[in-house]
C-alpha positions as a Markdown table, in Angstrom:
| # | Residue | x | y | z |
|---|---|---|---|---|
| 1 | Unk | 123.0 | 130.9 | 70.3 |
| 2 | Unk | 125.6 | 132.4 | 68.2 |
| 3 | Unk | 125.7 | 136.0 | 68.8 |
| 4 | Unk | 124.7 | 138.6 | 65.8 |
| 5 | Unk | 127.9 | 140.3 | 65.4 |
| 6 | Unk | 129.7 | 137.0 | 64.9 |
| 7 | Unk | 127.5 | 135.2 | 62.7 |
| 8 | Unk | 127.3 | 138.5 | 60.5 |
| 9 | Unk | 131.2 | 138.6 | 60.5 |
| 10 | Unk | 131.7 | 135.0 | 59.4 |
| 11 | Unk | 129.4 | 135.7 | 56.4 |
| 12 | Unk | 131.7 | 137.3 | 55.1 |
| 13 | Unk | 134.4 | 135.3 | 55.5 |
| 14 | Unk | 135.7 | 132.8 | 52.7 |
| 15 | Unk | 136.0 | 129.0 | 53.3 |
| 16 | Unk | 137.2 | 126.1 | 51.1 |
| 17 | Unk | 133.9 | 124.8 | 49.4 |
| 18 | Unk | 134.2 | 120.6 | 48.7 |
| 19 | Unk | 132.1 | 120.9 | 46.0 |
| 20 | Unk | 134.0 | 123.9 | 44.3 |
| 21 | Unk | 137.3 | 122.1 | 45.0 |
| 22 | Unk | 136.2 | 118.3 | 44.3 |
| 23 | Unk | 133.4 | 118.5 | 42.1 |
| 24 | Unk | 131.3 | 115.3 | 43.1 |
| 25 | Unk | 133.6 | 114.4 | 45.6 |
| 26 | Unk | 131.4 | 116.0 | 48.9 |
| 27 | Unk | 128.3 | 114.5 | 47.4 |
| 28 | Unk | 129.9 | 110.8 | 46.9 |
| 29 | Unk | 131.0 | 111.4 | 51.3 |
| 30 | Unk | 127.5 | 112.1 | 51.9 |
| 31 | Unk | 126.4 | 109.3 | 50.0 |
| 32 | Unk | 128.9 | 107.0 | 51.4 |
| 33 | Unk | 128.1 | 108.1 | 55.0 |
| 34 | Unk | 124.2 | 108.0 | 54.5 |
| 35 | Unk | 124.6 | 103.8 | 53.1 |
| 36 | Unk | 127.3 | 103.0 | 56.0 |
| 37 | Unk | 125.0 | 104.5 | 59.1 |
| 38 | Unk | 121.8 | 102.9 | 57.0 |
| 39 | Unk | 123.3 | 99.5 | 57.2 |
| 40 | Unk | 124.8 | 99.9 | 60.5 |
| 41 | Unk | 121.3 | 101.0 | 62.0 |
| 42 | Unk | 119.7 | 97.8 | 59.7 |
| 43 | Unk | 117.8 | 99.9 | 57.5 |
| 44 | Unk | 119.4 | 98.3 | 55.0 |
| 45 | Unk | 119.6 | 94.6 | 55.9 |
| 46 | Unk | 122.0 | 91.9 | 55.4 |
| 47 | Unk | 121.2 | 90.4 | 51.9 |
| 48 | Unk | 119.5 | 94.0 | 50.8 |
| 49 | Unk | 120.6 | 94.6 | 47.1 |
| 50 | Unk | 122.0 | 97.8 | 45.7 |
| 51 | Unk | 122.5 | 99.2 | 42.3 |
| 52 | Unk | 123.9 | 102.1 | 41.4 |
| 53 | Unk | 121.3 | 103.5 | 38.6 |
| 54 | Unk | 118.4 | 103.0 | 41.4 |
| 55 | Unk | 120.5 | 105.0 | 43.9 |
| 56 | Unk | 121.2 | 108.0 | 41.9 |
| 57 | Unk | 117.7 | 108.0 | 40.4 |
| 58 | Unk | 116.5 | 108.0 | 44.4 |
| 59 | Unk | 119.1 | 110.4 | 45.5 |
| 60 | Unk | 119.1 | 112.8 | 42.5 |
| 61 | Unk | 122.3 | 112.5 | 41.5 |
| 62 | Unk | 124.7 | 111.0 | 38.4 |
| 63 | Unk | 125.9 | 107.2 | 39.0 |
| 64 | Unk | 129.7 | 108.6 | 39.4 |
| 65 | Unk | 129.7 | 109.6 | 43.2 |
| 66 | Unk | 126.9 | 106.3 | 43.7 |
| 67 | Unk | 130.0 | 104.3 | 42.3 |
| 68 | Unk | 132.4 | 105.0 | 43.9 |
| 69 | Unk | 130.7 | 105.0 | 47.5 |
| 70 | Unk | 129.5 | 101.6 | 46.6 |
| 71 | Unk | 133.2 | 100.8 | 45.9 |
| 72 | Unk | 134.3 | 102.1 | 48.9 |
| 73 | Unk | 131.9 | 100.0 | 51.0 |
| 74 | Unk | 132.7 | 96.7 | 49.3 |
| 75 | Unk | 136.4 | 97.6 | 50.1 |
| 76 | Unk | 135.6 | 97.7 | 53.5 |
| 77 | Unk | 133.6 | 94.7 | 53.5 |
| 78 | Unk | 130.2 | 96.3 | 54.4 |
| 79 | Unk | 129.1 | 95.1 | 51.2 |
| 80 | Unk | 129.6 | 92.6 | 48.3 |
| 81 | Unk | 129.6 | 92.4 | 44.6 |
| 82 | Unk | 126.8 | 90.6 | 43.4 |
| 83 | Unk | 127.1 | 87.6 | 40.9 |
| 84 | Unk | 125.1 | 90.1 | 38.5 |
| 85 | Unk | 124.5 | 93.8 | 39.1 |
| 86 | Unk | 125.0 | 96.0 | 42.1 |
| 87 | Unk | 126.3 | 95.1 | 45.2 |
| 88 | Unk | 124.8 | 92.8 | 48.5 |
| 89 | Unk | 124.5 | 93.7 | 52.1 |
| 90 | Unk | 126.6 | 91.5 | 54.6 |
| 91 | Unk | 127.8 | 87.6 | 53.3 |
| 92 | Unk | 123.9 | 87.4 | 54.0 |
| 93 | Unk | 121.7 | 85.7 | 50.6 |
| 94 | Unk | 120.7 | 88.2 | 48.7 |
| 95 | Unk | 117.2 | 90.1 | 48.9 |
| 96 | Unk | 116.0 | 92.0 | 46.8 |
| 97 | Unk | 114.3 | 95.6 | 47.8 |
| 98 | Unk | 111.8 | 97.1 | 46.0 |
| 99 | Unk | 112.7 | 100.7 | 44.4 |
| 100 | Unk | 109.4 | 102.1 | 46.8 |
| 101 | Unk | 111.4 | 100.3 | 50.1 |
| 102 | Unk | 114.7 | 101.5 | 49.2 |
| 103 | Unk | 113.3 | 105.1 | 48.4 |
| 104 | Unk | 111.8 | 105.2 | 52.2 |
| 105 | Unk | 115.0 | 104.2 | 53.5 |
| 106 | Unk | 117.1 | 106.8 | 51.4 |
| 107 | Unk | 114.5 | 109.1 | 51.4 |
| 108 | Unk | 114.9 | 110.8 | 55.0 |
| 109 | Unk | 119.0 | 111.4 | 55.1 |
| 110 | Unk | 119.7 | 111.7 | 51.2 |
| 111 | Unk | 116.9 | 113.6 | 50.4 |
| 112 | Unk | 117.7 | 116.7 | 52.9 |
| 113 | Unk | 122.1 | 116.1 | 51.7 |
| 114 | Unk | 120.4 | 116.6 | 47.9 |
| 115 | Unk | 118.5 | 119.5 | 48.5 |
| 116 | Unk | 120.7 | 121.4 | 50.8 |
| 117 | Unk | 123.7 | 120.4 | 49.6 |
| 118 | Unk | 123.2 | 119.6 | 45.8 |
| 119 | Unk | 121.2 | 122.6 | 45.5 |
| 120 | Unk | 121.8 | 125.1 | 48.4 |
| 121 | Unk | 125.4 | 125.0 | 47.7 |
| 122 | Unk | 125.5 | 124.8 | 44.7 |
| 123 | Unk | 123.4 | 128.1 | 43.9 |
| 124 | Unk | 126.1 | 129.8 | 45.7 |
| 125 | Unk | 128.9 | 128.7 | 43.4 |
| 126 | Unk | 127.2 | 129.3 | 40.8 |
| 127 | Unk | 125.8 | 132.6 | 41.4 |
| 128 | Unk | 129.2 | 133.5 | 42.0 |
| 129 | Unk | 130.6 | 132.6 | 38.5 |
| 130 | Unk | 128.1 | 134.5 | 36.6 |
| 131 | Unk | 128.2 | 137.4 | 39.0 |
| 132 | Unk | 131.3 | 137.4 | 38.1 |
| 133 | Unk | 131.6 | 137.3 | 34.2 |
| 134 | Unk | 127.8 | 139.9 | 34.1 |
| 135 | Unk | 130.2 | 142.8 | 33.2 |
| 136 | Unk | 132.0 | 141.1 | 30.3 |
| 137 | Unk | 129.5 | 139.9 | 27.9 |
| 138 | Unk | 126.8 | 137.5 | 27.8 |
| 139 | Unk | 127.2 | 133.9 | 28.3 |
| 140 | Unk | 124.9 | 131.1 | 28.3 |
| 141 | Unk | 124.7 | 128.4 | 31.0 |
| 142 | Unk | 124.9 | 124.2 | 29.3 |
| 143 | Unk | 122.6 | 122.3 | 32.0 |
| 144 | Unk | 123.7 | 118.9 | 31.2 |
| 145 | Unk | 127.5 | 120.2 | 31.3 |
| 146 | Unk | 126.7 | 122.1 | 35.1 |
| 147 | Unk | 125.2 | 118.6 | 36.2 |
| 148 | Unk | 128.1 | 117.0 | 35.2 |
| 149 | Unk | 130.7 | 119.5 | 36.6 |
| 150 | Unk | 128.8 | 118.9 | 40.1 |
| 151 | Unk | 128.3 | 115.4 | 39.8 |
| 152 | Unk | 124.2 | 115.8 | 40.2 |
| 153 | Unk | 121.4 | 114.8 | 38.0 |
| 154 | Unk | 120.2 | 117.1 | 35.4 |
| 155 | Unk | 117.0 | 117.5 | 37.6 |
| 156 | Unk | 118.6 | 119.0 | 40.5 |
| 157 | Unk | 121.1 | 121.0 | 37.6 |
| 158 | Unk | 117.8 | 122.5 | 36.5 |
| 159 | Unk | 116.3 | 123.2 | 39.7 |
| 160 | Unk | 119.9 | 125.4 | 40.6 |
| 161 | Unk | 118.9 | 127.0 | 37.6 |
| 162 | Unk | 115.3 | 127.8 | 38.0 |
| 163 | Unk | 116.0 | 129.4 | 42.0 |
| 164 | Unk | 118.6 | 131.6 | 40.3 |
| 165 | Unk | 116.2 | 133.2 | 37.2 |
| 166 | Unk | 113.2 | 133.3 | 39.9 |
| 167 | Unk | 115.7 | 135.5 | 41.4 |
| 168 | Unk | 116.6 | 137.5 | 38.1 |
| 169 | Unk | 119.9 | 136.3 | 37.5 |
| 170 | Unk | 119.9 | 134.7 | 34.3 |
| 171 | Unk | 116.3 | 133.9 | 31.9 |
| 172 | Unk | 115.7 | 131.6 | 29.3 |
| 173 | Unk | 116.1 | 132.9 | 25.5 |
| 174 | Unk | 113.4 | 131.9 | 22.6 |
| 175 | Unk | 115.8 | 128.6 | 22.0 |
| 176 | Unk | 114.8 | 127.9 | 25.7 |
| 177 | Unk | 119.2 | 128.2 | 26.5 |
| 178 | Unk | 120.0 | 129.8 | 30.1 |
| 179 | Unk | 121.3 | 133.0 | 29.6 |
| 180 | Unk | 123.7 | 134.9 | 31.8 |
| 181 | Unk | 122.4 | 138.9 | 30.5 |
| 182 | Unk | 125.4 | 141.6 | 30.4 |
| 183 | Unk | 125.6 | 144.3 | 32.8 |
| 184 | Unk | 125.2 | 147.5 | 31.4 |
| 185 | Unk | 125.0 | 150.9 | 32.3 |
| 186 | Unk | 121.1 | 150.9 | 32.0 |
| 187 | Unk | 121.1 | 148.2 | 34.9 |
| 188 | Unk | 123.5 | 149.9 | 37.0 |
| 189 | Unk | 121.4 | 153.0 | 36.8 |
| 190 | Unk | 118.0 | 151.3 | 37.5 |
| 191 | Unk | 119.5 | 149.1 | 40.4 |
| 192 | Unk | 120.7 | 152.3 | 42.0 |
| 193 | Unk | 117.2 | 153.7 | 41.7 |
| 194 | Unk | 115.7 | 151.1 | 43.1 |
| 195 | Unk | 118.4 | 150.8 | 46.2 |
| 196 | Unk | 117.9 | 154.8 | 46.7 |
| 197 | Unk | 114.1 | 154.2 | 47.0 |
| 198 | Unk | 114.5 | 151.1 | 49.5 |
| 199 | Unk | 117.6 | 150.7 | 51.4 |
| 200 | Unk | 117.2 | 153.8 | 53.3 |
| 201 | Unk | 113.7 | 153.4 | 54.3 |
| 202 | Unk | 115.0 | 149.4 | 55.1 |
| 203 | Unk | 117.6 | 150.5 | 57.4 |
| 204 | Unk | 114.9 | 153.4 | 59.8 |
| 205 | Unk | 113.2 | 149.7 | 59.8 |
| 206 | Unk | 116.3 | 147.3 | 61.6 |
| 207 | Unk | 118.1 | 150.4 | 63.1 |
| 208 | Unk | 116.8 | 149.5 | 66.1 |
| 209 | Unk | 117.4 | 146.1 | 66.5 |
| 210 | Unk | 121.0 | 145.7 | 64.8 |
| 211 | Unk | 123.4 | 144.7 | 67.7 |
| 212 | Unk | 125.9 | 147.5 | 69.6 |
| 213 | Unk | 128.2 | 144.8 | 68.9 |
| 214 | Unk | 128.7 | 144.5 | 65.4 |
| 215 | Unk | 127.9 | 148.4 | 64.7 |
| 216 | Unk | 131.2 | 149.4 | 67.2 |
| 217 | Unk | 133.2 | 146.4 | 65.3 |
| 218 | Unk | 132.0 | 147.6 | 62.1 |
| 219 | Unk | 133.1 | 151.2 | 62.5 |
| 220 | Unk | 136.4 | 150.0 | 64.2 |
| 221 | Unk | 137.1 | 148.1 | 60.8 |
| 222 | Unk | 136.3 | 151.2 | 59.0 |
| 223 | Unk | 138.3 | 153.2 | 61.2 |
| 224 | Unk | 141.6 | 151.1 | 61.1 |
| 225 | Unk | 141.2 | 150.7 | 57.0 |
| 226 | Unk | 140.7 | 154.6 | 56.7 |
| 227 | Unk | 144.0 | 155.1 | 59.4 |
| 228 | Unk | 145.8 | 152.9 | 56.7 |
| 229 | Unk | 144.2 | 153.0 | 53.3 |
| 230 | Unk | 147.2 | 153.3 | 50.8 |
| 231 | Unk | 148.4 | 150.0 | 52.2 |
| 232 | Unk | 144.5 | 148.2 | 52.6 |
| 233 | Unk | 143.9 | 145.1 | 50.7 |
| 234 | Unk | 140.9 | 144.7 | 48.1 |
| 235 | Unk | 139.0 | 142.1 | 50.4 |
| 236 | Unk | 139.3 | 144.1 | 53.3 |
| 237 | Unk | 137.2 | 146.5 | 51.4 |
| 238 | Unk | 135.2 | 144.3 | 50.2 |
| 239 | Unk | 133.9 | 143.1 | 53.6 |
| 240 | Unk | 133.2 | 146.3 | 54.8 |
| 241 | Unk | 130.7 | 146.7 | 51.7 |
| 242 | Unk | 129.3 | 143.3 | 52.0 |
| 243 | Unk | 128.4 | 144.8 | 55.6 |
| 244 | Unk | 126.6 | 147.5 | 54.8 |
| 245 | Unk | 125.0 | 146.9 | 51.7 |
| 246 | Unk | 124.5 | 143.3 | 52.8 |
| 247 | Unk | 124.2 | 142.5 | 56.5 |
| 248 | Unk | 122.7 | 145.5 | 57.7 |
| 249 | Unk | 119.5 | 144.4 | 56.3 |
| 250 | Unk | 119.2 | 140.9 | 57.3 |
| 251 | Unk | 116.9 | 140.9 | 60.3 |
| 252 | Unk | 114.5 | 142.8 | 57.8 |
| 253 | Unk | 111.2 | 141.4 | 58.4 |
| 254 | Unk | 109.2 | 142.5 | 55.2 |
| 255 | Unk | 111.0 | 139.4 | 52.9 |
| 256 | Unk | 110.0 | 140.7 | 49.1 |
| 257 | Unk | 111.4 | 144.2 | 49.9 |
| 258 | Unk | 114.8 | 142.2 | 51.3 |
| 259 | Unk | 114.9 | 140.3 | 48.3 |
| 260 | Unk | 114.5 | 142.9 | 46.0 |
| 261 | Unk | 117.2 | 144.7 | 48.2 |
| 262 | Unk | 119.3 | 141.7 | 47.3 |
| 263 | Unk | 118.6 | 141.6 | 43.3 |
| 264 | Unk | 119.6 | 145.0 | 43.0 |
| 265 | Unk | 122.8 | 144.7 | 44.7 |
| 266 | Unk | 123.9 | 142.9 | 41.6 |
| 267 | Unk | 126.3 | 146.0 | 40.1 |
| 268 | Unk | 128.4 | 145.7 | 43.2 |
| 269 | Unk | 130.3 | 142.8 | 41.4 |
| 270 | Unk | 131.9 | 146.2 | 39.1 |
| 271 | Unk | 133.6 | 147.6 | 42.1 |
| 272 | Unk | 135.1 | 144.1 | 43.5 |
| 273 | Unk | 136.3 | 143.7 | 40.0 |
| 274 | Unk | 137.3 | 146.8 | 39.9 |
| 275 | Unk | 139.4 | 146.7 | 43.3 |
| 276 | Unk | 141.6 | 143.9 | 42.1 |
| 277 | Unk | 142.7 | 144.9 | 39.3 |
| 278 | Unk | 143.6 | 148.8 | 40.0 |
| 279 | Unk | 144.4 | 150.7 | 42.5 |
| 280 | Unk | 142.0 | 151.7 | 45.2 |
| 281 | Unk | 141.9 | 155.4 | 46.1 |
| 282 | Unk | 138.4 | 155.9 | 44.5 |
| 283 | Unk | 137.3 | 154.0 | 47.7 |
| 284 | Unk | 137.8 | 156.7 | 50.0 |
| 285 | Unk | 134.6 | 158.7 | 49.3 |
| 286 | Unk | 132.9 | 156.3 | 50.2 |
| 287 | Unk | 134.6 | 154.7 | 53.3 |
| 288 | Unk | 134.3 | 158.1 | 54.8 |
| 289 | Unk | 130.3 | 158.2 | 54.5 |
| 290 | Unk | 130.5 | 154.3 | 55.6 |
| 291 | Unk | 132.2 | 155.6 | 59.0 |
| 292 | Unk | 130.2 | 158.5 | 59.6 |
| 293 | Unk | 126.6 | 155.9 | 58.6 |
| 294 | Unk | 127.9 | 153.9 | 61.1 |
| 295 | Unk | 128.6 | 156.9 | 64.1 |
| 296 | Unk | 124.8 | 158.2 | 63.4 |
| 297 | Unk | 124.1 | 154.1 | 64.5 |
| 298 | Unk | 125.7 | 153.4 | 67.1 |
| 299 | Unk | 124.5 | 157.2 | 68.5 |
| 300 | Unk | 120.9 | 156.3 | 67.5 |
| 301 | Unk | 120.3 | 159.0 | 64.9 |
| 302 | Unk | 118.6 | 156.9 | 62.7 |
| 303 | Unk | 117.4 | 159.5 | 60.1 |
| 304 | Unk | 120.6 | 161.4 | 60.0 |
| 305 | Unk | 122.3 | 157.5 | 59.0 |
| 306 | Unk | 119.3 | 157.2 | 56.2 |
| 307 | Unk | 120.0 | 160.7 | 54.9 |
| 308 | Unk | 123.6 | 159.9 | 54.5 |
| 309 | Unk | 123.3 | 156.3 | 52.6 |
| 310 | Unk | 121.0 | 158.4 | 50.5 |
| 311 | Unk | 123.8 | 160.8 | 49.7 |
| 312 | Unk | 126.1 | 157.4 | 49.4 |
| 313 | Unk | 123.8 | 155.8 | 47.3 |
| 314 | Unk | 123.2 | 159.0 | 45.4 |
| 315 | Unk | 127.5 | 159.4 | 44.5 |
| 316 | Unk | 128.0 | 155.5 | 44.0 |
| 317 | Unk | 126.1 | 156.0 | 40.1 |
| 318 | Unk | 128.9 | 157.9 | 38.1 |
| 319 | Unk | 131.8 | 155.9 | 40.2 |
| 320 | Unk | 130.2 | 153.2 | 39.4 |
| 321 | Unk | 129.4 | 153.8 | 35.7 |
| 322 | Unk | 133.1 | 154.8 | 35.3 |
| 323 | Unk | 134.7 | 152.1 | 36.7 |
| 324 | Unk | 132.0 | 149.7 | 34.9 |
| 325 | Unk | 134.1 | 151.4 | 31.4 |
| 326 | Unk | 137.1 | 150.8 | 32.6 |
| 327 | Unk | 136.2 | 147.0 | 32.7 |
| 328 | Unk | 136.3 | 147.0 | 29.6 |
| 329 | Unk | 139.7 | 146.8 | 29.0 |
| 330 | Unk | 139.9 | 143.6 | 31.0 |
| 331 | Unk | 140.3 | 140.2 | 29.5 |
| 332 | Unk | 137.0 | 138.2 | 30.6 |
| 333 | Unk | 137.8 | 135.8 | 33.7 |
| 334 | Unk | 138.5 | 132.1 | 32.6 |
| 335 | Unk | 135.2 | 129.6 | 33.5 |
| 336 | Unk | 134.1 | 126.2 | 34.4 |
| 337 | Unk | 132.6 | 124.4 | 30.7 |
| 338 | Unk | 129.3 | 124.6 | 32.1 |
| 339 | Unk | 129.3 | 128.5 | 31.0 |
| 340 | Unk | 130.1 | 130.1 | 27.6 |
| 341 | Unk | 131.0 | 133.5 | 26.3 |
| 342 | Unk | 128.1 | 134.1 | 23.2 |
| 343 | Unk | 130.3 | 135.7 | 20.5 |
């Protein structure tokens, strides 16, 4: 079992995303991997017929990453182009499957690579981008121009969609177009509310079981940046933040008061803008409450740690609110085609 203070550190951590970098390319590996190990296992036989269309309409993806793992399987001879359509098993006659029989045999290792990696992942990169772009304007999401970009079917395009406006990120306008709302001062404001009124009740409830581990290697990361600050680097603050507005509350056991925890940690996208583009001595405030938050942990004065992420909490409005101004005088980050600025 991994232990708690390393799997919260590597959440924080960035890694190289296939899908990001490739766009279909990580699903057309999986798809190519799930045909090779079904044929080697002869769940697809020799003679078994495949088509591309049926494939991506079983698999929930477009044909493009189907193509080219069927091309990469005739290349090494595990299949055949047909005299027709599609591709054969083996040098074997051909036999046709039925789109029920090749759906069973798909079904159990494409089916969990679609959802978990067509969609899982793919809400993260997206809720990243228009995270990212909420304090410049509104923009509206094209569906059909996401699914392409990812190299998925417009179903599993619109199920990315649907997770993230169950979770309040974006809605659907009277034209029925997926919106990406601005952030304004009136959200930052109400979010703040709402994380004075929860986060410090949420963290009397995991106090107790947060490990000594990553508490003592938190505040040791706080100390060393504090030692240092005029020379820190923006992500260095940023992890500290993801830390404990994030990852102190993930063993919470009461789920719609984590997820609302979550939703209204949506303004903290203003300050991470914010650090990269100017300087970062308005950090320091708050760095200082971070460190002593984390002494009243790891000595187990849990109310005295509350109290002072209410005081945080209670500062972090008209820091926030400014630096959410100065924004303003930023160009707008440059996006994917699948999301528009509305003019």
């Amino acid at each position: 079992m991994v232990p708690s203070s390393e799997r919260r550190s590597s959440s924080s951590r960035k890694t190289s995303d296939p899908i990001a970098e490739r766009g279909g390319g990580y699903l057309y590996a999986m798809i190519h991997d799930l045909l090779q190990d079904k044929i080697a296992s002869g769940a697809l036989p020799v003679g078994a017929t495949l088509k591309e269309g049926t494939i991506a309409a079983h698999v929930g993806t477009s044909r493009a990453p189907v193509r080219r793992a069927l091309r990469n399987l005739a290349k090494s001879g595990l299949i055949r182009a047909a005299d027709g359509q599609g591709y054969i098993v083996g040098k074997g006659a051909a036999v046709p499957l039925s789109s029920r029989q090749l759906y069973d045999t798909l079904n159990g290792g494409i089916g969990a690579v679609d959802r978990t990696v067509s969609a899982e992942r793919i809400v993260q990169i997206v809720h990243g981008a228009i995270v990212a772009v909420m304090p410049f304007g509104h923009y509206r999401i094209l569906e059909s121009e996401l699914g392409e970009h990812f190299g998925v079917s417009r179903t599993v395009a619109r199920e990315v969609l649907w997770r993230l406006m169950e979770q309040s990120y974006i809605h659907k306008d009277r034209k029925s177009h997926w919106i990406v709302p601005q952030l304004s001062a009136r959200d930052i404001r109400e979010t703040l509310q709402m994380r004075r009124a929860l986060e410090p009740q949420a963290l009397r409830l995991v106090a107790h079981g947060l490990p000594s581990a990553f508490l003592t290697d938190l505040a040791s990361r706080i100390d060393a940046v504090l030692a240092d600050f005029q020379a820190v680097t923006a992500p260095r603050i940023d992890a500290i933040e993801h830390d404990i507005c994030h990852n102190l509350f993930e063993d919470l056991q009461n789920k719609r008061m984590l997820a609302s925890i979550r939703r209204n940690q949506i303004p903290l996208v203003v300050p991470r803008i914010f650090r990269r583009n100017f300087p970062l001595r308005d950090d320091l405030a708050a760095l200082r409450l971070y460190d002593r938050i984390l002494s009243a942990l790891v000595s187990g004065d849990v109310d005295a740690a509350a109290r002072l992420l209410e005081i945080h909490l209670d500062r972090a409005e008209a820091l926030m609110l400014a630096r959410l101004r100065v924004l303003s005088v930023l160009p707008p980050p440059r996006t994917d085609t699948w999301l528009s600025a509305i003019h």
